[in-house]
N, C-alpha and C positions, 0 to 999 in steps of 0.2 A: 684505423684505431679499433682495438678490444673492444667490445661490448662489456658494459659494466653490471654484474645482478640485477641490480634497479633498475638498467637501460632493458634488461632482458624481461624483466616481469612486466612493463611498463607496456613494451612495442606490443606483447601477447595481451594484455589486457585492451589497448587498440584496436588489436586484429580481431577482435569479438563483441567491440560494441560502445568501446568505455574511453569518450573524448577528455572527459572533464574529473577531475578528482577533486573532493572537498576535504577541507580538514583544518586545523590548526597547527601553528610550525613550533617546532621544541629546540631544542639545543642535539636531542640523541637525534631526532629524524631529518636533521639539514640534509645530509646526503642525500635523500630522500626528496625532502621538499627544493633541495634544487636540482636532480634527475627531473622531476615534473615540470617545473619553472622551463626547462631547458629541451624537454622532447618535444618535436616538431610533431603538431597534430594533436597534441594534450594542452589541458589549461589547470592550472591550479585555483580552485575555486575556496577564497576564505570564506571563514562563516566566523561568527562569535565568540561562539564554542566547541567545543569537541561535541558533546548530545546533538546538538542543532547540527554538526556538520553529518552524523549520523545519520537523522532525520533524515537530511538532505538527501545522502547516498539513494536512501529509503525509496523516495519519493523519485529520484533521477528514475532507479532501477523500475519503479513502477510503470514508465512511461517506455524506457530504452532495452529493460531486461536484464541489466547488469547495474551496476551501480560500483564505487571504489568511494574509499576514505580511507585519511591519512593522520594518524596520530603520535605523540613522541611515547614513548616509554611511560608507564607506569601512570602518572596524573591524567594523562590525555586521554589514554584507552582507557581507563577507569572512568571518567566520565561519560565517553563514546558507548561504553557496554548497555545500557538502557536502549537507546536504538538499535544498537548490532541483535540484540534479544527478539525486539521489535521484527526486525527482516528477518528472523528466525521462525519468530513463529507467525511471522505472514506469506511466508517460502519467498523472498527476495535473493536471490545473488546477489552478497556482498565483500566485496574485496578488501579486508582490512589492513592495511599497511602498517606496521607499526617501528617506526625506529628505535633502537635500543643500543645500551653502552657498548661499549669493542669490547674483544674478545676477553682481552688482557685482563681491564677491571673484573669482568665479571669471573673468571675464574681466579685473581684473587680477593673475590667475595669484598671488596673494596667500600665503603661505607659513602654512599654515593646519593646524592639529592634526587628524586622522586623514587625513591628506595622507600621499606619500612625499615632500615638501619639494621637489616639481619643477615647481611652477605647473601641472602636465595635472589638469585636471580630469572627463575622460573614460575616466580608466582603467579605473577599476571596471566602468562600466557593459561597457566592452571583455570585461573579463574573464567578464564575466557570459554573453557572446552566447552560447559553445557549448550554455550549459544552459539556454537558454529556447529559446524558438519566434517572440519578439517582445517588443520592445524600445522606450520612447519617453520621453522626457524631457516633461513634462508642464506646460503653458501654458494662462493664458486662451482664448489663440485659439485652441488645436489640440485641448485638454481633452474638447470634445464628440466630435467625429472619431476622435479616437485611443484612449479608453475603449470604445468601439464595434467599434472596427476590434480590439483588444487582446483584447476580450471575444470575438470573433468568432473571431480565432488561438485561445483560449486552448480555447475548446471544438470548433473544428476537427480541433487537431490533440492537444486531450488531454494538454496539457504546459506547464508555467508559462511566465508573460511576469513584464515587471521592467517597471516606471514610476518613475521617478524626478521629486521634486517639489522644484524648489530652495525655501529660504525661504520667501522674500518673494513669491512665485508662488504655495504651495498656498493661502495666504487671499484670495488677488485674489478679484475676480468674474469668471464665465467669462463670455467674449465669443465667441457662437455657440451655435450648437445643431446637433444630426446624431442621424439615426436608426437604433436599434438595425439592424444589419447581419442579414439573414434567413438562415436555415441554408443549405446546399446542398443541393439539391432535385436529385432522379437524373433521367435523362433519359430519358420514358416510354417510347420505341422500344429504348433500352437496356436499361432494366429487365428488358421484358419477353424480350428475345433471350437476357438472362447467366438470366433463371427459366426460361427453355425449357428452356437446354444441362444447366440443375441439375439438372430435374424429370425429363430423359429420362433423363440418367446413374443416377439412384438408383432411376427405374420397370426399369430394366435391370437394378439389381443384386439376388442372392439374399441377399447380406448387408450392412448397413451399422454404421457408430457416427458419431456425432456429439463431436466433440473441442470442449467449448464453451470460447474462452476471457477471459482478463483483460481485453481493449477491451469486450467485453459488458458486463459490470459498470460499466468506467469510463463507460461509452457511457448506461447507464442503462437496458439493454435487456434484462434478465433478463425480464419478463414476456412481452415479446417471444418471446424463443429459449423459455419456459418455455409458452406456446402454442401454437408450433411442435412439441416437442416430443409434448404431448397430443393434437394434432391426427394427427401423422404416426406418433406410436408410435415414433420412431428410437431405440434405444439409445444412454447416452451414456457417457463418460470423462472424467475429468478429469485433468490433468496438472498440479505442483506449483505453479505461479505461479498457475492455475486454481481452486485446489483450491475450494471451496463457490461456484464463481461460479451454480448450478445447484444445488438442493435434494439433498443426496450420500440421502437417505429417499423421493427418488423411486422408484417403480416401475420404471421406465427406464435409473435408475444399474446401470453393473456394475464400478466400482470404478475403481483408478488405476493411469495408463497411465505408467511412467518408464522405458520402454525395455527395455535388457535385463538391469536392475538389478535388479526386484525383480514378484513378480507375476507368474510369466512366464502363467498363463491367461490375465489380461486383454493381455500383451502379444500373445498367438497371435490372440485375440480381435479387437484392434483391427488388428494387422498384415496379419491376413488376409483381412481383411472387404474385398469387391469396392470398396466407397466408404467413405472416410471423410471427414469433413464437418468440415475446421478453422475453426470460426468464432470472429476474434477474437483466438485464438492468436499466440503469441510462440516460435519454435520455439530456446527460451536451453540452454544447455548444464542444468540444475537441471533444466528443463521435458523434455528429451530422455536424461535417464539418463546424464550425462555425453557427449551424441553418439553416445548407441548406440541409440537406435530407427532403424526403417527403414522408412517408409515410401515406401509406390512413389507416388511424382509421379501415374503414370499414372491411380491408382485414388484419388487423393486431390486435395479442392475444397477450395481456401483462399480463407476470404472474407473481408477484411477490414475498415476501416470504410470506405474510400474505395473500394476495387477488386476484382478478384476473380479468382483465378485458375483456371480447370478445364485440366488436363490440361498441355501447351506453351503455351495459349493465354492471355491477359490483358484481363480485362475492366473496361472505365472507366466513368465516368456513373452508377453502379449503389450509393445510400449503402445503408451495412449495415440502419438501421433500416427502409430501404423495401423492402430484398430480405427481410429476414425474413417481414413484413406480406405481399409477392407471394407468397413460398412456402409459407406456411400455407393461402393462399387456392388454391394448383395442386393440393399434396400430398395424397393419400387415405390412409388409414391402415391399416397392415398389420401385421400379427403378424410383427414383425421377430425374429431369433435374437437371446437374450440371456445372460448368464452372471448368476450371484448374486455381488455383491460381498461379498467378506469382512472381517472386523472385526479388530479390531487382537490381538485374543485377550485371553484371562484373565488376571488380574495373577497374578503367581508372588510367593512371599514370606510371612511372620506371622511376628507377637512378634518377637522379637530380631533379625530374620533383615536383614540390609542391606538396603538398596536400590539394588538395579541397574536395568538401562535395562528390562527386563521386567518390575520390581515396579514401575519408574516410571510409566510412557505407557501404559501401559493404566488402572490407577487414574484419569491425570489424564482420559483420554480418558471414563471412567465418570463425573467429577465433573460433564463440560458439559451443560448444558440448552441447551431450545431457545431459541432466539432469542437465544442468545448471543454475543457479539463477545470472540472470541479473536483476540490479538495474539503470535505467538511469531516469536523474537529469532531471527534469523539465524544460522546455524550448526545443530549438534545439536540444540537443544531445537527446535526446530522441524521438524527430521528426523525429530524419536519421536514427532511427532503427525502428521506428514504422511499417514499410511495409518489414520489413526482414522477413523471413519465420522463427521462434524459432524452430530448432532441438527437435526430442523426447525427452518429460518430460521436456524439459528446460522451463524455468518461466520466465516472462519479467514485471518487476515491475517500475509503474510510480506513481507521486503522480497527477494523472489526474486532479482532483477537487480544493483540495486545492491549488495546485499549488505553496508550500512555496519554494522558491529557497535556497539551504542547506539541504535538507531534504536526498537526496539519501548516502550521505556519513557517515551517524549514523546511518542511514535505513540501509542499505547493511552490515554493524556492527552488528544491532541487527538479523540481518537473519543469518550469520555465525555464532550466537552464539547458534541459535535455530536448523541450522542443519551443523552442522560441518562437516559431510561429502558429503556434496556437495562441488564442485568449485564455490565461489562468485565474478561476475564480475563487476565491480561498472565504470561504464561510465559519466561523470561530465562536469564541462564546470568551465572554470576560474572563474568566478565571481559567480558561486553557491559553490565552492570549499572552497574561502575566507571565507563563512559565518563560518564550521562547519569540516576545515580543522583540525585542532587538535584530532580529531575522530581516523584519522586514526593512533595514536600512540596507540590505544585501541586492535587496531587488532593485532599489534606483541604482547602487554603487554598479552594476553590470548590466545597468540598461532594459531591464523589464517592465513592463507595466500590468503589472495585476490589478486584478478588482477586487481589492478588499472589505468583507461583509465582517465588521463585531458585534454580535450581541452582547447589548450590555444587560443584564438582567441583574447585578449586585451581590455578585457571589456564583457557589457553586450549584447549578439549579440540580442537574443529574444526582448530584449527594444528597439535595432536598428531597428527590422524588424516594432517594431510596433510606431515611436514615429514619429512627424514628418522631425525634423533633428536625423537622426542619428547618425551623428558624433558632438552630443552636448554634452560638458564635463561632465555630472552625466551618461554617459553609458561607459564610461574610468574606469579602474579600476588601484591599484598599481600592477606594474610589480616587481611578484614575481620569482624565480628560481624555480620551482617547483619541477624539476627532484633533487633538493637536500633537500629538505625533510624529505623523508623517514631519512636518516639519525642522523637528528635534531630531530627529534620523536621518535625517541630510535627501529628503525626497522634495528635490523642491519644482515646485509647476504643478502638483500632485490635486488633482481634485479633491476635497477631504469634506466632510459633511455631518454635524450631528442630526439624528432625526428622531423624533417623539413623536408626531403625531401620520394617522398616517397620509396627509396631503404634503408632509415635508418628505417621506417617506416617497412620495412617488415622483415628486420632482428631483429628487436625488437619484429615481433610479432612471429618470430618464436624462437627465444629464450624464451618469455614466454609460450610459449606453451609447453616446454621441462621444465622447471622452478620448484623448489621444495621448492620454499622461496615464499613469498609474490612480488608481481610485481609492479611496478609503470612505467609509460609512461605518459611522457609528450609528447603531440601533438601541434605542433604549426603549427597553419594556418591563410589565410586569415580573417582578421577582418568580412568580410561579408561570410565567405561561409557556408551556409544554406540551407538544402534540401530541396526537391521539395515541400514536406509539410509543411515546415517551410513556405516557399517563399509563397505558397498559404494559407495557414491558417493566415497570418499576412494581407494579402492585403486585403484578406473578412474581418478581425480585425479593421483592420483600416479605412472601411468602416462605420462600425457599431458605433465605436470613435465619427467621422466626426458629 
């Protein structure tokens, strides 16, 4: 039997990484949604909604490196577009699928429901260009070609692409064939000239650090940089978009670098070091302490994944995963200068006593084991864990850049379903919770058991920190019950728990700790209590506002 478009895009999307597609089913993408339903080795993963099913993608890709969703025409993608932007600007490969009308309506501009009633039938995809990297409406004849060349953008450049499948076109048979598109391969006189300039710079210097960042990870290059590492002995840092892309229980770690926010040891540490080594890096206002680190150009190598910068100079032809492999292979290893990184401290707090941001983030920071997958929600709750030291193998995932608030609780969804045998712990805050709460009936409906952390603090605390009244009614939010949820969401066996004080606080987290069901915890605390980098990352904020 023919290979059908869908069946073609689908098998290729398999052969690189992507079991599971999430999304919402429409009437334009049935072909679609049942190609998936029906390929041997794919699972079609609902979600609530299109955003959420996004998220999800998001979050799969964070863990697997690719990620797919699946949308109908017009409504669907238009709601999915907030995340797809999301894995855009957090360099996610994402595979957007988008079904749409047959050929016929759309060339007679037909007045057609999830339309704006104006016969264009290319709006959407229009709409879409900013937030992908590549873009194709998807045929028999071009099917082979363009999955290829799509697949090729998508892990080039680290950033979703959108294919759109009319109808009547994703069941044809494809007509042609093309061969997967080979990676970019650095050019060996190049190589080797940008490893000289590296190798003499850092043999020169008496002090370095290594700033490893977020493309690493996305790149799939952590063993990479984690062999470099053990080879050369270079001390490293991590900065908030960063944070666990490098084992934070390494020997090597000496802690996190956020400008002149917080830390200042390791900031004297990295700032002063003769070379500092950005590989990967995103230098976003989160990632720099609000724009208050300073590092000297002169003394600081930016590698990225295509190019590389030393000094004034800029270097082309040189891919990141081959300049790691050369500089391992140049590098001798020295007893470089290092600092001990410090720990998030003792929790403060027993029996009756509240829970503030001190009794909070350090408990939760004691709770993680290794090899855990931590998702914390944008804003604050993600701030009080930022300076926690992550346990062996555990992962600390934020949506640094984008910053959509809702994102971690579909996110931490599509990570459970990419690796199931991890423990997923999803850390949130009340008013990100409301956006994209309905998610979490997806994790009992497919058998996961997350540990669920909500702060209930009574509103938007991160809007508080930054606005200038913060007790002004748009940072109020509705007071929900939250600890009864899990139940309403069809999570049933579910350990669920409200806790206020912090002696209810620690027998709830040792019950989940022991826990063999899905967990939820409700935390209620003070409307303002905020961490240290919450409190100082808001007040340089609200400077820059002014």
């Amino acid at each position: 039997m023919a290979t059908s478009v869908i069946q073609y895009v689908l098998r290729r999307l398999r052969d690189i990484g992507v079991t599971d597609v999430f999304g919402v089913p429409g009437d334009y993408a049935f072909p679609v949604n049942d190609a998936i339903c029906n390929e041997p080795g794919l699972r079609w993963i609902g979600c609530c909604n299109e955003l959420s099913a996004a998220y999800a993608a998001e979050g799969y890709a964070r863990i697997r490196g690719v990620g797919a969703l699946c949308t109908t025409y017009g409504v669907g993608e238009l709601s999915a577009i907030n995340g797809v932007a999301g894995a855009y600007a957090e360099h996610l490969p994402v595979f957007h699928l988008v079904g749409a009308p047959n050929v016929a309506i759309q060339e007679s501009r037909a007045l057609m429901h999830h339309t704006l009633g104006n016969g264009e039938y290319d709006l959407f995809r229009r709409m879409s260009e900013p937030v992908v990297c590549a873009h194709a409406v998807m045929t028999p004849q071009n099917v082979a070609y363009e999955t290829e060349r799509l697949i090729a953008e998508a892990l080039y450049h680290l950033r979703p692409v959108y294919m759109v499948f009319p109808a009547d076109l994703a069941s044809a048979p494809v007509a042609g064939e093309a061969r997967a598109i080979a990676s970019p391969q650095s050019d060996p006189d190049a190589l080797a000239h940008v490893s000289e300039v590296i190798v003499e710079a850092i043999d020169k210097a008496r002090s370095a650090c290594v700033l490893p960042g977020v493309l690493i990870a996305r790149a799939g290059l952590q063993p990479a940089l984690h062999e470099l590492i053990a080879v050369s002995g270079l001390p490293f840092a991590t900065m908030f978009m960063d944070k666990s892309v490098l084992d934070e229980t390494h020997p090597c770690y000496v802690g996190m670098y956020d400008g002149a926010l917080m830390q200042p040891e390791v900031r004297a540490f990295v700032e002063e070091a003769d070379q500092v080594l950005a590989i990967g890096t995103l230098m976003t206002d989160f990632n720099t302490g609000a724009f208050t680190s300073r590092l000297d150009p002169a003394r600081t190598i930016s590698i990225g994944k295509h190019r590389v910068r030393v000094g004034d100079k800029t270097f082309f032809n040189a891919e990141l995963g081959d300049l790691l492999k050369s500089l391992t292979s140049r590098l001798s290893r020295r007893d470089w200068p290092k600092i001990a990184p410090k720990r998030l401290g003792k929790a403060t707090g027993a029996g009756d006593d509240k829970i503030d941001a001190a009794a909070l983030y350090p408990r939760l920071a004691g709770f993680l084991r290794e090899n855990d997958i931590l998702f914390a929600e944008t804003g604050t709750t993600s701030m009080g864990l930022g300076f926690a030291q992550m346990p062996s193998g555990a992962n600390f995932y934020n949506q640094t850049l984008w910053g959509s608030i809702g994102w971690a609780t579909p996110a931490a969804f599509g990570a459970s379903i990419a690796a199931p045998e991890r423990r997923v712990v999803l850390l949130t805050g009340d008013g990100a919770h409301q956006f994209t709460v309905q998610e979490i009936s997806q994790f009992a409906r497919y058998g996961r058991k997350p540990i669920v952390f909500v702060v209930n603090n009574s509103g938007y605390l991160i809007e508080r920190l930054l606005c200038r009244e913060p007790g002004i009614a748009y940072n109020d939010i509705a007071p929900w019950r939250y600890s009864l949820l899990p139940q309403a969401f069809g999570c049933d066996g579910w350990f669920s728990a409200r806790v206020e004080t912090c002696a209810e606080f620690d027998q709830a987290l040792e019950a989940a700790s022991h826990a063999e069901t899905g967990v939820y915890i409700e935390i209620v605390t003070d409307a303002y209590a905020a961490s240290d980098l919450a409190t100082k990352m808001h007040q340089t904020f609200r400077k820059l506002y002014e």
